[in-house]
C-alpha positions in Angstrom: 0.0 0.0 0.0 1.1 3.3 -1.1 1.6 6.4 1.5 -1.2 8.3 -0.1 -3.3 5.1 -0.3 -2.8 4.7 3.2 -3.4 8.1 4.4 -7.0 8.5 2.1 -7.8 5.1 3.9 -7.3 6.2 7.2 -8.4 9.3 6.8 -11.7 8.3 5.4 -11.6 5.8 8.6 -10.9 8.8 10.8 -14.2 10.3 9.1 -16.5 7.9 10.1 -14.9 7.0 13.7 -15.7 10.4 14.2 -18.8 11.1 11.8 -21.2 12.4 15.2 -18.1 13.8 17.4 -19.8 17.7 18.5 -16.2 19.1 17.1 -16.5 17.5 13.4 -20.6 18.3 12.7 -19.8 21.5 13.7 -16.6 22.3 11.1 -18.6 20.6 8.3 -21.9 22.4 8.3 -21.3 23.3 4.7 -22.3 19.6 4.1 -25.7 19.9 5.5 -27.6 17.0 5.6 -26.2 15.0 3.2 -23.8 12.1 5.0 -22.0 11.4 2.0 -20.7 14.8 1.2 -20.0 14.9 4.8 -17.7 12.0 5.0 -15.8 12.9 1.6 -15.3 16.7 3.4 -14.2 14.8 6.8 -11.7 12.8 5.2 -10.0 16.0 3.5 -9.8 17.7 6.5 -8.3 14.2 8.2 -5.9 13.9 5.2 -4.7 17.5 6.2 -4.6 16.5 9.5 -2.6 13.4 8.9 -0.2 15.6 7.1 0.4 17.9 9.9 0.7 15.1 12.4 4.1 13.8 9.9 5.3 17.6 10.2 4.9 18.8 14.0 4.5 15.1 15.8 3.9 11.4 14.7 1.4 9.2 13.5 0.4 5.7 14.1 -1.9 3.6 11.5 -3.0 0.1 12.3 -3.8 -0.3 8.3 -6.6 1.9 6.8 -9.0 0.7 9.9 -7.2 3.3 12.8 -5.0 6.1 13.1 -3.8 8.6 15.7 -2.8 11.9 15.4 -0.4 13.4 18.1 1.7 16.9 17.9 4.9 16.5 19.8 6.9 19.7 18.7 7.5 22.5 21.0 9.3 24.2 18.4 6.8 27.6 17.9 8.3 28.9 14.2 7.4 24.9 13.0 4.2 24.7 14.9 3.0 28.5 13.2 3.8 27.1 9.6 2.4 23.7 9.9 -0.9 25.5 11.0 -0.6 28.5 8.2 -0.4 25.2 5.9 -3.4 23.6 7.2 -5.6 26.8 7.9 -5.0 27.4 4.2 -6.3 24.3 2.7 -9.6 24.1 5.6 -10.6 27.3 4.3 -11.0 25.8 1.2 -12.2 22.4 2.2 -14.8 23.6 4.9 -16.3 26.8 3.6 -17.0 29.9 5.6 -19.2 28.6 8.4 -17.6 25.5 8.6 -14.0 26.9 8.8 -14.9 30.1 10.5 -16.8 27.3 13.7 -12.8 25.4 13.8 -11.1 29.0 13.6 -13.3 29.6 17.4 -13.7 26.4 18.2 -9.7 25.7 18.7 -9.4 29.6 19.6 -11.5 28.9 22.9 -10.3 25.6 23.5 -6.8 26.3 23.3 -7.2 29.8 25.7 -9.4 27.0 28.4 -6.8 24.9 28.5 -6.1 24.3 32.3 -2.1 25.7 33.2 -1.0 22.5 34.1 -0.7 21.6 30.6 2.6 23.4 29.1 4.4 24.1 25.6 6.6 20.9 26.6 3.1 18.5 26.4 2.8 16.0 23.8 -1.2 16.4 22.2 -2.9 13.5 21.2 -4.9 15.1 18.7 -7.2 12.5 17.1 -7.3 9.1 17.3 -10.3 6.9 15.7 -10.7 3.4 14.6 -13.0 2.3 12.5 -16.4 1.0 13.9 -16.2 -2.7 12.7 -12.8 -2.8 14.3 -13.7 -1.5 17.8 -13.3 -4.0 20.7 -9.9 -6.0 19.4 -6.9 -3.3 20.7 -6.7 -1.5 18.1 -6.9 1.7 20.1 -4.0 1.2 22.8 -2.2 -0.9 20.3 -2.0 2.3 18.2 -1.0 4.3 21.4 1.3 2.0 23.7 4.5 2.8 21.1 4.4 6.9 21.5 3.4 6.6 25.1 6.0 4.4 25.7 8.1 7.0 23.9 7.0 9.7 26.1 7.5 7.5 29.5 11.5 7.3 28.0 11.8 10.9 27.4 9.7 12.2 30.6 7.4 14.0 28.1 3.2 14.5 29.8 0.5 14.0 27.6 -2.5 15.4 27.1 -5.8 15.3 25.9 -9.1 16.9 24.8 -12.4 14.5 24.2 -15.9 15.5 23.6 -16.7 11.3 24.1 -17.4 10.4 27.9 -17.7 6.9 27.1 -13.6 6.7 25.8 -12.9 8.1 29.5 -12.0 4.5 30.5 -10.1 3.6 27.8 -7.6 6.4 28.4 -7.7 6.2 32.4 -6.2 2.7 31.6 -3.5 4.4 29.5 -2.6 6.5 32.6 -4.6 9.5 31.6 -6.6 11.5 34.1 -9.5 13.7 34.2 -8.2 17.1 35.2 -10.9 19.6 33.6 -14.4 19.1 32.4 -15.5 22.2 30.3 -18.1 23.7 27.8 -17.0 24.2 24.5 -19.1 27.9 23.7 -19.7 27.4 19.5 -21.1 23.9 19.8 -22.1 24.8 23.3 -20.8 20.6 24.4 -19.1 19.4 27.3 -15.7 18.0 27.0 -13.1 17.1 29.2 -9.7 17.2 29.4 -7.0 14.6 30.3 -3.5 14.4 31.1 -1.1 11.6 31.5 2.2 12.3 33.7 4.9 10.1 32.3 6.0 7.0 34.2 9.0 6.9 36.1 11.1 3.3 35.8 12.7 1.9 38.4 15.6 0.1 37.7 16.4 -3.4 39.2 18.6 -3.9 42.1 
C-alpha cells in the first residue's frame, strides 16, 4: 500500500470514527444533511490533519482501519507554519461557516486549557478506529508505542475528548481527568485529560 493510499484510507476511517463527534458536525456544516458529502469533506480535512501530524508530531496507523494523530513539537516557528499550511487548505475544504466554527472552536479551547498543561506537552490530537474494528486493541495498540516514547523521554500527555464513554479507555492508559469544560460554539461538554509520564525503576 502506497503512502497516499494509506493516508485516504485512514483518513476516510478517521471520518466515520468520528462522523457524530460535537467538534467535526460542527466544522462541516457546509455539508448539511447530506452524510456522504459529509464524509468525503471529513476525510479532506483528516488527510490534512494526517499531514500535519508527519510535520509537527507522529502518527500511528493500524492499516486503513485506525489512526492517531499526536503533535509532539514545542518548536513555535514549525508549529505557526504547519498550522498556516493547514488553515490554508480548511478554508477551502470547509467553507466559511464551517471553517470560520474550527477558527473559534480551537481559539477557545486552546485559551481553556487548564495551566498545568505546558508548551513541553505531547497532544494526542485525534485518534479513531473504524467501527467494525472496535473491541480488538486496536486503540491502545495504536498508542502503547508513542506513550511508551514519552515515558522514556519524561514527556506529559495530554488530551481533549468530547466522548465520555472513551474516559475508561484512556484512564487505563494512565490519563486522568483534570478539567471538564463547555465548548461555547457547539455549546458541548468535553473534558480534558493528562497523562504524567512513568517513572522506571531500575532493578537492584
Amino acid at each position: 500500500m502506497t503512502h497516499a493510499s494509506l493516508t485516504t484510507g485512514a483518513a476516510a476511517t478517521l471520518a466515520i470514527a468520528l462522523f457524530d463527534d460535537p467538534f467535526y458536525q460542527s466544522i462541516s456544516v457546509a455539508s448539511g444533511d447530506d452524510p456522504h458529502r459529509r464524509l468525503m469533506q471529513l476525510t479532506r480535512y483528516f488527510e490534512h490533519s494526517i499531514a500535519e501530524g508527519h510535520e509537527v508530531g507522529d502518527v500511528s496507523f493500524t492499516g486503513v482501519e485506525g489512526a492517531a494523530i499526536w503533535i509532539t513539537s514545542d518548536d513555535a516557528a514549525r508549529l505557526r507554519v504547519a498550522r498556516e499550511k493547514k488553515l490554508a487548505a480548511l478554508s477551502q475544504i470547509l467553507g466559511d461557516e464551517g471553517f470560520a466554527n474550527y477558527q473559534r472552536i480551537v481559539a477557545a479551547m486552546e485559551h481553556a486549557l487548564p495551566p498545568i498543561i505546558d508548551p513541553s506537552c505531547w497532544y494526542l490530537s485525534i485518534i479513531g478506529v473504524s467501527p467494525e474494528s472496535r473491541g480488538r486493541g486496536l486503540g491502545g495498540g495504536l498508542l502503547s508505542p508513542m506513550l511508551a516514547k514519552a515515558d522514556a523521554l519524561a514527556a506529559a500527555c495530554f488530551l481533549e475528548t468530547f466522548n465520555p464513554r472513551s474516559i475508561p479507555f484512556y484512564e487505563r492508559l494512565g490519563f486522568i481527568v483534570i478539567d471538564t469544560l463547555i465548548e461555547p460554539v457547539t455549546g458541548a461538554s468535553y473534558e480534558v485529560m493528562l497523562r504524567e509520564p512513568k517513572k522506571h525503576v531500575m532493578a537492584a
